[in-house]
N, C-alpha and C positions, 0 to 999 in steps of 0.2 A: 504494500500500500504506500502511494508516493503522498505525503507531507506535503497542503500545500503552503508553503511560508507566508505567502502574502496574506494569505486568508488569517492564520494563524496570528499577525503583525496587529492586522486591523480591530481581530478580537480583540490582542490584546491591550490595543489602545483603546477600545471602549472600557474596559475595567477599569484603567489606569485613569479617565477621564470622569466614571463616575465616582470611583473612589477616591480622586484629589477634589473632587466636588466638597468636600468633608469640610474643608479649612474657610473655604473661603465663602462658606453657607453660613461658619459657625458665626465669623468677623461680620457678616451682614445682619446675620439675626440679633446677635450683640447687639450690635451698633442702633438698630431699628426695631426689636422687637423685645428685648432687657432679655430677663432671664426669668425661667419659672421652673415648676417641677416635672411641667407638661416636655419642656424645650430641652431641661437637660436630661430626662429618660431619653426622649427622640437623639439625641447625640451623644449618649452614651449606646444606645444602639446600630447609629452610623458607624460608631467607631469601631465595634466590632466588622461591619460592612466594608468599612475602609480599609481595615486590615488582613478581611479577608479576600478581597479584590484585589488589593494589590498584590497580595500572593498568588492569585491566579494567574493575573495581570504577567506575575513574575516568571512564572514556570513557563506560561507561553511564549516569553519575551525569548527566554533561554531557546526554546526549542527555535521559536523564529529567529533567531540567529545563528542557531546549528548547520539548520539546513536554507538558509540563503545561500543565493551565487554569491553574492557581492556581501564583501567586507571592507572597511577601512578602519585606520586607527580610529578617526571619530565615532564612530560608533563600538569598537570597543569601548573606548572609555565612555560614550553612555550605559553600555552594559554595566561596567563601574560602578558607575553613579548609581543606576538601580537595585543591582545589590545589595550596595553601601548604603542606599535609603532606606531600602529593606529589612535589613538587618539591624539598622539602627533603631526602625520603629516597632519590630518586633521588641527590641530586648525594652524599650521604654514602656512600651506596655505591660511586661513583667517586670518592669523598673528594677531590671539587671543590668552592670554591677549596680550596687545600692550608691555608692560612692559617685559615680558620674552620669547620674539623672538626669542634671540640672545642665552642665555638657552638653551633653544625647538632646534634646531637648532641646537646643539655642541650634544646633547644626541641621537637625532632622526639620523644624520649623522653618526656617530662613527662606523668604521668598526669593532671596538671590540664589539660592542652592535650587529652587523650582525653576528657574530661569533657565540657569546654567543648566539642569537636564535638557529642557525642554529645546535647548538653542542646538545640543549637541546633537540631539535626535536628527531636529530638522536639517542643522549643518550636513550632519552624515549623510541620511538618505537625499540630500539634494543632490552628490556628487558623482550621482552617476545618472 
């Protein structure tokens, strides 16, 4: 059975797309709609959502890059980056180590560090 990667790409930028939905629904509702006990169940449920997404998101990313023709550094090192976000939001949610929460947290958050993914994706696949 031949893998098709694109398809596999696209999936899994829909995950990736609704589960970064997460952050910037939370900073809107904040902002515009306060806080209640209604709003923080609803996002303490996303976040489960969030984290389970982008591990999907994750596994597919992998295999879509497995079996791509086309490679280049840039998109290795978005492979990096996703990973690395990965893994970073994983252990914050078990807020492991205990020691660099507050770390994990200021790197994993940072909408420059969303950018910087996002620029190296587009970077990569535009170059061919």
């Amino acid at each position: 059975m031949r893998i098709n990667s694109d398809l596999m790409g696209s999936i899994a930028a829909f995950f990736f797309i609704v589960a970064n939905a997460y952050y910037p629904a939370k900073i809107i509702t904040r902002r515009y709609i306060g806080k209640s006990k209604e709003i923080t169940r609803f996002f303490n449920g996303y976040l489960k959502l969030h984290i389970m997404f982008n591990l999907i998101a994750l596994w597919l990313t992998l295999l879509h890059g497995h079996y791509a023709d086309e490679r280049n550094v840039i998109l290795q090192m978005s492979m990096l980056v996703t990973v690395w976000l990965s893994i970073v939001g994983i252990a914050m949610y078990y807020k492991q180590p205990v020691g660099l929460y507050r770390e994990m947290k200021l790197l994993h958050s940072q909408q420059a560090m969303f950018w910087v993914w996002v620029a190296l994706i587009v970077i990569g696949h535009s170059l061919f």
